[in-house]
C-alpha positions as CSV (number, residue, x, y, z in Angstrom):
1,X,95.4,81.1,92.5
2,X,99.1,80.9,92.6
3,X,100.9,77.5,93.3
4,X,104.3,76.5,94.5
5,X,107.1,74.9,92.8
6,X,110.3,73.6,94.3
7,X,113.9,75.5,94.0
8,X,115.0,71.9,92.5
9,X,112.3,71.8,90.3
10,X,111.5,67.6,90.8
11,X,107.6,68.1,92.2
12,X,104.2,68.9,90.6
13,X,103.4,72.7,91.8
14,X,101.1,72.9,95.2
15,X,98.5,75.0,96.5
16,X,100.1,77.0,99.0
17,X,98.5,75.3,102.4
18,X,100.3,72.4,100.9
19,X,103.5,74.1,100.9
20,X,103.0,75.7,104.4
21,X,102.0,72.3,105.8
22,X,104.8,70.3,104.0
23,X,107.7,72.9,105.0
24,X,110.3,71.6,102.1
25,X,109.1,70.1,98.9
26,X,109.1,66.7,98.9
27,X,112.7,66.4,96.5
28,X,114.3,68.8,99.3
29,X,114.0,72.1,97.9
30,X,112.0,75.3,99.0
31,X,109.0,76.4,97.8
32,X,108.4,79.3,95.8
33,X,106.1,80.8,93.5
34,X,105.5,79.2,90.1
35,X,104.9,83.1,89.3
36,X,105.0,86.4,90.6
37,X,102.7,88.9,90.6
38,X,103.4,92.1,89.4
39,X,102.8,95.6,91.3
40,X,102.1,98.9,89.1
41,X,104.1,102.0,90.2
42,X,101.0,103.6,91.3
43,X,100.3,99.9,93.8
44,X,103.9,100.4,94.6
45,X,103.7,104.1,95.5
46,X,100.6,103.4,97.4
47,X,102.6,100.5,99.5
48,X,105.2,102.9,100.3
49,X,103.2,104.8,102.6
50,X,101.5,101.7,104.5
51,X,103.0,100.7,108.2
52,X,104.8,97.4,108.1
53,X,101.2,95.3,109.1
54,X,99.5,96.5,106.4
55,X,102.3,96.1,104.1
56,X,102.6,92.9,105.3
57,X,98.8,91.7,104.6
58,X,99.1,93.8,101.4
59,X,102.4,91.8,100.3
60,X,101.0,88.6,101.4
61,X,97.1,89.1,100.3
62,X,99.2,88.7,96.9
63,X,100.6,85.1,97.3
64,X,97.7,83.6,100.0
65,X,94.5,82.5,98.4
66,X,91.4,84.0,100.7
67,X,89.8,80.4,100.0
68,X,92.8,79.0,102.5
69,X,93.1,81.7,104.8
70,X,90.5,84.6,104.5
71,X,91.4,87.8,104.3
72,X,90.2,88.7,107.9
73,X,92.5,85.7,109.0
74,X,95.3,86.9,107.3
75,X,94.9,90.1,109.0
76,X,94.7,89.1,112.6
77,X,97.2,86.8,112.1
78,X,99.5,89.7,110.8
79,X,98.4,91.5,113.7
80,X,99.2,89.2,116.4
81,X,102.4,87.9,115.1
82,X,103.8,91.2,115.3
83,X,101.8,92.8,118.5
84,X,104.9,92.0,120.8
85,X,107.3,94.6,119.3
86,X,108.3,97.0,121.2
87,X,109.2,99.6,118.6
88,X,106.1,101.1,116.9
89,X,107.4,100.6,113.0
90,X,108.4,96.9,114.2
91,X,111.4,97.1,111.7
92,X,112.8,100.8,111.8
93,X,115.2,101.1,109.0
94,X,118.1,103.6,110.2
95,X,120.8,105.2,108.3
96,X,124.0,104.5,108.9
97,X,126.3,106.9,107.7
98,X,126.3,109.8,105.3
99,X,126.5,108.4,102.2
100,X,122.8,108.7,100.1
Protein backbone atom coordinates (compact mmCIF):
# COMPACT_ATOMS: atom_id res chain seq x y z
CA UNK A 1 0.00 0.00 0.00
CA UNK A 2 1.54 3.27 -0.77
CA UNK A 3 1.52 6.11 1.95
CA UNK A 4 1.91 9.88 1.78
CA UNK A 5 4.65 12.05 2.93
CA UNK A 6 4.68 15.81 3.08
CA UNK A 7 6.76 18.08 0.50
CA UNK A 8 8.29 19.53 3.95
CA UNK A 9 8.95 16.36 5.13
CA UNK A 10 7.80 17.27 9.18
CA UNK A 11 4.77 14.32 9.38
CA UNK A 12 4.68 10.52 9.81
CA UNK A 13 3.56 9.18 6.17
CA UNK A 14 -0.45 8.52 5.85
CA UNK A 15 -2.62 6.25 4.19
CA UNK A 16 -3.98 8.02 1.34
CA UNK A 17 -7.85 8.53 2.60
CA UNK A 18 -5.90 10.36 5.27
CA UNK A 19 -4.25 12.63 2.86
CA UNK A 20 -7.50 13.15 0.75
CA UNK A 21 -9.45 13.94 3.90
CA UNK A 22 -6.68 16.23 5.50
CA UNK A 23 -6.00 18.30 2.13
CA UNK A 24 -2.38 19.71 3.29
CA UNK A 25 -0.26 17.77 5.75
CA UNK A 26 -0.56 18.85 8.94
CA UNK A 27 3.27 20.99 8.78
CA UNK A 28 1.71 22.74 5.54
CA UNK A 29 3.05 20.96 2.82
CA UNK A 30 1.43 18.67 0.07
CA UNK A 31 1.21 15.27 -0.02
CA UNK A 32 2.93 13.03 -2.16
CA UNK A 33 3.98 9.64 -2.54
CA UNK A 34 6.62 8.20 -0.16
CA UNK A 35 7.35 6.10 -3.55
CA UNK A 36 6.45 5.69 -6.99
CA UNK A 37 5.61 3.00 -8.75
CA UNK A 38 7.31 2.05 -11.67
CA UNK A 39 5.57 1.23 -15.26
CA UNK A 40 7.45 -1.27 -17.74
CA UNK A 41 7.67 -0.17 -21.37
CA UNK A 42 5.40 -2.80 -22.39
CA UNK A 43 2.54 -1.15 -19.24
CA UNK A 44 3.54 1.98 -20.80
CA UNK A 45 2.96 1.05 -24.37
CA UNK A 46 -0.24 -0.57 -23.44
CA UNK A 47 -1.41 2.94 -21.58
CA UNK A 48 -0.64 4.69 -24.68
CA UNK A 49 -3.50 3.37 -26.43
CA UNK A 50 -6.22 3.69 -23.56
CA UNK A 51 -8.82 6.87 -23.77
CA UNK A 52 -8.20 9.41 -21.03
CA UNK A 53 -10.92 7.41 -18.39
CA UNK A 54 -9.24 4.43 -18.54
CA UNK A 55 -5.92 5.98 -18.29
CA UNK A 56 -7.11 7.72 -15.61
CA UNK A 57 -8.38 4.57 -13.43
CA UNK A 58 -5.24 2.84 -14.83
CA UNK A 59 -2.85 5.87 -13.46
CA UNK A 60 -4.74 6.09 -10.35
CA UNK A 61 -5.51 2.17 -9.66
CA UNK A 62 -1.58 2.72 -9.04
CA UNK A 63 -1.57 5.12 -6.02
CA UNK A 64 -5.47 4.27 -4.47
CA UNK A 65 -5.59 1.24 -2.36
CA UNK A 66 -8.89 -0.91 -3.49
CA UNK A 67 -9.35 -1.39 0.45
CA UNK A 68 -10.31 2.57 0.48
CA UNK A 69 -11.91 2.90 -2.63
CA UNK A 70 -12.64 -0.31 -4.66
CA UNK A 71 -11.81 -0.64 -7.84
CA UNK A 72 -15.48 -0.38 -9.19
CA UNK A 73 -15.62 2.93 -7.10
CA UNK A 74 -12.73 4.24 -8.60
CA UNK A 75 -14.15 3.63 -11.87
CA UNK A 76 -17.54 5.23 -11.66
CA UNK A 77 -16.03 7.90 -10.00
CA UNK A 78 -13.63 8.35 -13.06
CA UNK A 79 -16.58 8.11 -15.08
CA UNK A 80 -18.74 10.66 -13.62
CA UNK A 81 -16.20 13.25 -12.97
CA UNK A 82 -15.48 13.50 -16.51
CA UNK A 83 -19.18 12.61 -18.14
CA UNK A 84 -19.74 16.45 -18.64
CA UNK A 85 -17.11 17.09 -21.43
CA UNK A 86 -18.19 17.92 -24.32
CA UNK A 87 -15.29 16.79 -26.46
CA UNK A 88 -15.03 12.96 -26.74
CA UNK A 89 -11.09 12.66 -25.72
CA UNK A 90 -11.95 15.10 -22.76
CA UNK A 91 -8.33 16.65 -23.16
CA UNK A 92 -7.49 16.67 -26.95
CA UNK A 93 -3.83 17.47 -27.24
CA UNK A 94 -3.42 19.62 -30.64
CA UNK A 95 -0.34 20.68 -32.35
CA UNK A 96 0.59 23.84 -32.61
CA UNK A 97 2.87 24.54 -35.20
CA UNK A 98 5.19 22.60 -37.46
CA UNK A 99 7.88 21.95 -35.47
CA UNK A 100 8.13 17.82 -34.38
Amino acid sequence: MIQYISTRGGIDPVNFDEALLQGFAGDGGLFVPQTIPKISREQLNTLSGLCYTDLAFEILSLFIDPDIIPKKDLRQLIDTSFAGFEHPDILPIKSCGTDP
